[in-house]
Structure formats: structure tokens, C-alpha cells
VEXVEX-390536 format. One record per residue (C-alpha): residue in one letter; x, y, z. Coordinates in steps of 0.1 Angstrom, whole numbers, plus 5000, padded with zeros to 4 digits. Each point is the difference from the previous one (the first is absolute). Last residue first. Example, Ala and Ser with C-alpha at 12.3 -4.5 7.8 and 13.67 -1.06 7.14 Angstrom:
REM residues 2
S513749895071 A498649665007 
This chain:
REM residues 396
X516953344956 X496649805001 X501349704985 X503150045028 X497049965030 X497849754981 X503149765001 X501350125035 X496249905011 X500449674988 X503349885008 X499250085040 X496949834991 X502049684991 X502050055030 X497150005021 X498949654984 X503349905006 X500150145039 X496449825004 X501449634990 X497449874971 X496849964992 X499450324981 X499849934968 X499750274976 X497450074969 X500550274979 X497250264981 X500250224972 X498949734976 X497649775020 X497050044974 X501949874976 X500249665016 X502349835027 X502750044983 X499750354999 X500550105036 X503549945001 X501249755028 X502450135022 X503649974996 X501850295012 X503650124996 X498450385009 X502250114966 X499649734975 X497049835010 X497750255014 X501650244975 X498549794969 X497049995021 X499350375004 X501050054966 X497049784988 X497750225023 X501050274985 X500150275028 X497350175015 X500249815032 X496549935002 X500549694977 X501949815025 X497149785016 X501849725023 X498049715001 X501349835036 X500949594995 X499549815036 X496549864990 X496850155016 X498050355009 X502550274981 X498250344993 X502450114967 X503350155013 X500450334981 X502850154989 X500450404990 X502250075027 X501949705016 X500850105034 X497050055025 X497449824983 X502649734986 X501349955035 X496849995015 X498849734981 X503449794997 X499949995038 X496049885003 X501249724975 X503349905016 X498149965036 X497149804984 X503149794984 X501649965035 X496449895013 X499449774974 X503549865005 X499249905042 X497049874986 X501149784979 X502849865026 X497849985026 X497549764974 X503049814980 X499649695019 X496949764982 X499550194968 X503550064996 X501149665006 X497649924977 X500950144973 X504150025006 X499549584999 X498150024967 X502250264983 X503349805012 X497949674983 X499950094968 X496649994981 X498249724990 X498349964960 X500250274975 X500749864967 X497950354980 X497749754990 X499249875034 X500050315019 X497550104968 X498149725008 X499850095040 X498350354987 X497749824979 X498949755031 X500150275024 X497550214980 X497849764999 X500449855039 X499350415011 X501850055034 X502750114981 X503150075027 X504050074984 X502449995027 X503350074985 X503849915001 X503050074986 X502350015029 X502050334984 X497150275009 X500249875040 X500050345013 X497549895031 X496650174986 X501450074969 X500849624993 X497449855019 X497449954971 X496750094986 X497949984974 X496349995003 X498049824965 X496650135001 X496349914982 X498349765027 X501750185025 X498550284991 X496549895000 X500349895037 X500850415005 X502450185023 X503049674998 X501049964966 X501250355003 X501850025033 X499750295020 X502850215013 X499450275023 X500150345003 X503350225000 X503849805005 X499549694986 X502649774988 X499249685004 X497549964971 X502950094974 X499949704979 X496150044999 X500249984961 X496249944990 X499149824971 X496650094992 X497849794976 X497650204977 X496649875000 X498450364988 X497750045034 X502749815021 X502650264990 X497850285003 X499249875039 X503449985006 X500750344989 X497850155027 X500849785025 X503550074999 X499550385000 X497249955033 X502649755014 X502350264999 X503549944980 X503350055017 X501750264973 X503950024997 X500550094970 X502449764982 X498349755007 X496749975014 X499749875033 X498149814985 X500649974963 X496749874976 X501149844965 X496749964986 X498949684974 X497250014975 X500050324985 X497650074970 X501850334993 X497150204997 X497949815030 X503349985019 X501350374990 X496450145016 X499949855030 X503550145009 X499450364980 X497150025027 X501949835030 X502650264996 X502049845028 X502150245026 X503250135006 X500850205030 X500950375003 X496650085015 X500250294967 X499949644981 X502049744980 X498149844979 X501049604992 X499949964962 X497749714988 X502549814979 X499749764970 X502849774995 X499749764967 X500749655006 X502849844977 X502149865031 X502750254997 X497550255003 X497749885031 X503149875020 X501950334991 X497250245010 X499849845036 X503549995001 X500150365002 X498950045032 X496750265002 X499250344984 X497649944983 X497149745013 X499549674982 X498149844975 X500549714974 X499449994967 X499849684977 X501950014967 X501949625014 X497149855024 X498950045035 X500249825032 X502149785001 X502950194985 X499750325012 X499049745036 X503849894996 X501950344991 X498450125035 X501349725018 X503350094988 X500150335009 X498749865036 X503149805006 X501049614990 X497149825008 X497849865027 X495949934996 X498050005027 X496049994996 X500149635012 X501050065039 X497450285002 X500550345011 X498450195028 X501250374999 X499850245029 X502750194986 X502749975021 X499149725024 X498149834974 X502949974979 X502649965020 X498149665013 X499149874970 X504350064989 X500149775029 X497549744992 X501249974964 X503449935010 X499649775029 X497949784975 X503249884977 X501650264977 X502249834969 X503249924988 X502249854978 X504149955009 X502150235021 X502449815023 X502450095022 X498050055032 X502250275010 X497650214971 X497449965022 X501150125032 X501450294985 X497150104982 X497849915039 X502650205016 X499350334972 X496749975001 X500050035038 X502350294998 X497250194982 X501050154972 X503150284994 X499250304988 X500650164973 X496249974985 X499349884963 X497950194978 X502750104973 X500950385000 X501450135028 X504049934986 X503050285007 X501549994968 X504049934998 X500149844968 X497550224984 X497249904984 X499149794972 X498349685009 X503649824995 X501750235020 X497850045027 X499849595005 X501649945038 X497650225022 X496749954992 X500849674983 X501349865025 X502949734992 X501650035032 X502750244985 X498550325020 X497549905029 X502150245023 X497449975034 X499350335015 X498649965032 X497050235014 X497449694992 X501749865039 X497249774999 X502049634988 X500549825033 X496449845007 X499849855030 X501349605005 
């Protein structure tokens, strides 16, 4: 049976199916009638072969416990050293409900209420709120942005905030979120090797590991021996083949210490099997999703290059920041000359836009929005469209 789902140019209504992208504007404060490019989930249908095996499933009529038998782990194996020349280890997995929620588990295991923990400003917000809410303290070693137009690690002030700040557990994004970067191995080296020198334990989000556009992903835990024995690698179907609402994780710590505390946590938070749609829709992805993948990595190549040069050659005063990975552009407004929180009320109210303001991802992102753009290329277009009449009437 081939693949039936890679015409990415249809526009499917996902209104009133419970999204909330599309169905929860009111409640989140926007306008009724926004048009949504805000949450990171694609408008595009999966694989068709997820979809059968869903279907197939749920005919069976019964949805009691569940769990992954040895097919599983050899086919997300596979992916993984395919893609990113990663050999994992049956005992390192660990599955849970979504990254985010990973990272709330290691906050816990691995440090203690008062305790800080690093990351890198401006990145997704929930890595603030797991820290915070959980009684940590968030310390930040701003990302630069440079005349290169690409962000890039301050590896002094880095080094520096973990001694000060006596830091014992990093939040690393790659492909960082929201801006795009695809770290070097030189970069990742680099902090690495502070991290192992002040025993700090790096949690690295790698959510995003399938879409790279510039360079080359590397995995972490897998440059160094030393960093495996000090990592915890998240990662996850779910942006890879738009699976957000299945609920499901691959967390791998190759370290049996760490994996014990992390595991207690599971434990303590009543964590046990996950439900089996996520677990079917895994490895069915894993195992058939490849033309379909990249058959969408192209499209979203296609819908990056396109929002480039229609920003350059329409949108004066924005800048897209270099993009190398993820399918969310960082749109730089402050060159307009107009107030940047103006800007942003009229995104809203007068382009009907929701994008993702810049500032809840960190002071340092004021001034700045971030915009999906995996999604049909005529309503990306017409989000542009939108765009550039906004800028156009603020000028006048």
C-alpha cells in the first residue's frame, strides 16, 4: 500500500476537532476569528500508515494496559542510527508522557528545592516553568545574537554562572528553540567539556533532531563516552510526524544512577505505561513514515526558503534570524522603528495573526516573534500577505 498522505498543499479545516491551535483563541485571549501559527504542531496530515495502523487498532475494541514488546525498541534503534548515527541501548529507554514532562522529572531528580538550574535565553518557555513551579531557581546564559545574524554561546559568562551559581543541572536545546540554531560540534564540545569539568548533568531536548535544514545534527550523549555518562536525551515522534496529542516520549539515560532517580520520580509522580494509540503511532512511524518524512521536510525546506525572501523583499524593517533547524522562523521586528509592543497588538488585531510573541520566551526575545511554518504554502502566504499590509498601514 504507498503512502497517500503528500499532497502538504491541502488545507485541512481542523476547527471544532478539539485542537488547541485552532479551537481555544477565545479562551487564551485572542480573537475569535485569529488566523493560528503559533503552537508547534504542523497542519498536515501524518503518514497514512499511522493513520491505518490507528484505525486498525482502535477496530480492535478494546483498550486496556499496555506496553512496547522488542519490535519497538529495535525499530526506534533503527531511526535512530540511520538519522543520527546513534547507537542506543535497550536499557537507557525510558517512555513518558512528552519531553516537557521529562524535563519536570530530572528538576526533580536531580536537584533540590532553592537549587538553580541553567539554561540558554531565549528558549521555550516551559523550560522556565518546570524550573520555577518546581522551586528551582532559573539562571540563564543569554544566547548572542551576532553581525553573522546567528545566535551563539557566551561560553565565558556560561562557565562563569555555573561556578557562581553553583549549577548542577543544564537545560541544553538542539535545534534550539525558538531560534533556530543547529549546534557545531566544536560549540557542543566546548560546553560539554565545562559541564563535565563542574559535574553538572545536561539534559538535552533533541525534540527537534529531524528537522535540519543547515549542518548537521549531533547527538549529545553521543560525541563524548563522558557525556553519556552525565546526559539525559529527549526525544519524541510528535514533531517529527505531528503526533503532539499521542503523549508519548523517548527518554534515553545511559547512566544506571541517574536512571534509577529519574525512574523514582516516574514512580512518585504515578507514572507507569502509556496509552497504547501513542505506542502504536511510535512505531509505526519509525518503521513506515520514512517517504512520507521526507516528502514534509522538503515542503517545509520549501516554506522556509519562501518566507526568507518574502520577508527580504516585503517586510521592511524585519529580519529572519539565520534558520539551520526546527520549522519555527525568529522574526526580528525591532528594525521597524515602531514600538515593538504596538507592533504586536496590531499583529493580532489588525493582520488577525497569531504568532508567538517574542517575550515569552525571555526578555531578551522582546521585539521578536516566532511563526510556524509547517503548514499549506497558500496559508503561510496569506499570513505574509497579512503581514506586509500591517507594516504597510503602520507606516501611513
Amino acid at each position: 500500500m504507498a503512502e497517500r498522505n503528500l499532497n502538504f498543499d491541502e488545507v485541512t479545516d481542523r476547527k471544532n476537532t478539539r485542537s488547541l491551535k485552532y479551537d481555544f483563541a477565545r479562551q487564551r485571549g485572542m480573537p475569535e476569528d485569529v488566523l493560528p501559527f503559533w503552537v508547534a504542531d504542523m497542519d498536515f496530515k501524518t503518514s497514512s500508515y499511522i493513520e491505518d495502523a490507528l484505525v486498525e487498532r482502535a477496530r480492535h475494541g478494546i483498550f486496556g494496559y499496555s506496553e512496547v514488546q522488542k519490535p519497538y525498541f529495535e525499530i526506534l534503534r533503527g531511526w535512530m542510527k540511520r538519522h543520527h548515527n546513534w547507537n542506543i541501548q535497550e536499557r537507557w529507554l525510558i517512555k513518558t508522557p512528552g519531553v516537557v514532562f521529562a524535563l519536570a522529572m530530572a528538576v526533580k531528580a536531580f536537584t533540590e528545592a532553592g537549587d538553580c538550574v541553567m539554561l540558554q535565553l531565549p528558549v521555550y518557555y516551559p523550560f522556565t516553568e518546570v524550573i520555577e513551579d518546581n522551586g528551582r531557581k532559573v539562571v540563564s546564559s543569554d544566547l548572542v545574537l551576532r553581525e553573522d545574524n546567528r545566535y551563539h554561546i557566551d561560553f565565558e559568562d556560561f562557565e562563569r554562572k555555573i561556578v557562581e551559581q553553583r549549577i548542577k543541572l543544564f537545560f541544553l536545546c538542539n535545534p534550539h528553540n525558538p531560534v533556530g540554531r543547529v549546534w557545531t560540534r566544536e560549540e557542543l564540545v566546548t560546553l560539554g567539556d565545562i559541564c563535565r569539568k563542574h559535574h553538572v548533568i545536561v539534559v538535552s531536548d533533541e525534540i527537534h533532531q529531524d528537522f535540519v535544514f543547515k549542518g548537521k545534527h549531533l547527538v549529545f550523549a553521543n560525541l563524548k563516552k563522558e557525556y553519556e555518562d552525565m546526559s539525559v536525551t529527549c526525544t519524541s515522534p510528535s514533531k517529527t510526524f505531528n503526533l503532539a496529542g499521542m503523549l508519548l516520549s523517548n527518554i534515553f539515560i545511559p547512566n544506571s544512577e541517574l536512571r534509577h532517580k529519574f525512574c523514582k520520580q516516574l514512580t512518585a509522580a504515578g507514572t507507569s505505561q502509556l496509552g497504547v494509540m501513542g505506542l502504536v503511532a511510535c512505531e509505526t512511524a519509525y518503521r513506515k513514515g520514512e517517504e512520507w518524512y521526507q516528502a514534509m521536510l522538503s515542503y517545509v525546506a520549501d516554506n522556509i526558503a519562501f518566507t526568507k525572501k518574502y520577508v527580504e523583499e516585503n517586510l521592511r524593517g524585519v529580519h529572519m534570524v539565520e534558520h539551520e533547524g526546527t520549522y519555527l522562523v525568529w522574526l526580528d521586528f525591532r528594525g521597524t522603528g515602531f514600538d515593538v509592543d504596538e507592533v504586536e497588538r496590531r499583529i493580532i488585531h489588525e493582520a488577525g495573526l497569531w504568532l508567538d510573541s517574542g517575550k515569552i520566551f525571555g526578555k531578551c526575545g522582546r521585539g521578536f516573534q516566532r511563526v510556524n511554518v509547517a503548514c499549506p504554502r497558500s496559508v503561510l502566504s496569506e499570513a505574509l500577505d497579512r503581514l506586509k499590509r500591517m507594516l504597510l498601514n503602520f507606516a501611513n
